[in-house]
C-alpha positions, 0 to 999 in steps of 0.5 A: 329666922330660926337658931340653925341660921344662927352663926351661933348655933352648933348642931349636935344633931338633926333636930336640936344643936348647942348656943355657942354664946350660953352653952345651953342645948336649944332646937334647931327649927325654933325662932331665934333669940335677941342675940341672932346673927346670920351665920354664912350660908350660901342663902344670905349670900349676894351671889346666891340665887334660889332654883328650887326648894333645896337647891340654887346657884352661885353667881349663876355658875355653880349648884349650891346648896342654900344650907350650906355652909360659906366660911371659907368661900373667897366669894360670899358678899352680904 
């Protein structure tokens, strides 16, 4: 897993974000530290299931992006 799949990763661009734990600027695409933890996404979720590279579908129903965020979905299992 990289920083952007961390729920503790703010992106402050394409390439590069802040770690909300330490406040220090890290990339996005390196390997994550110690302290991961899955930030919710659609791709970590139960009733996510990948169609192609960029796209997939929620509960066999809807497109959904793998990178988009699911904070506010009623939805998201683990």
């Amino acid at each position: 897993m990289n920083h952007y799949d961390c729920k503790y990763f703010l992106a402050t661009d394409v390439f590069k974000g802040i770690c909300k734990r330490d406040k220090k600027q890290i990339p996005a695409d390196e390997v994550a530290c110690e302290h991961f933890e899955k930030a919710v996404k659609c791709k970590h979720c139960a009733n996510f299931s990948q169609t192609t590279d960029e796209l997939g579908t929620c509960m066999n129903k809807y497109d959904a992006y793998p990178e988009m965020n699911a904070v506010t979905c009623n939805d998201y299992r683990n």
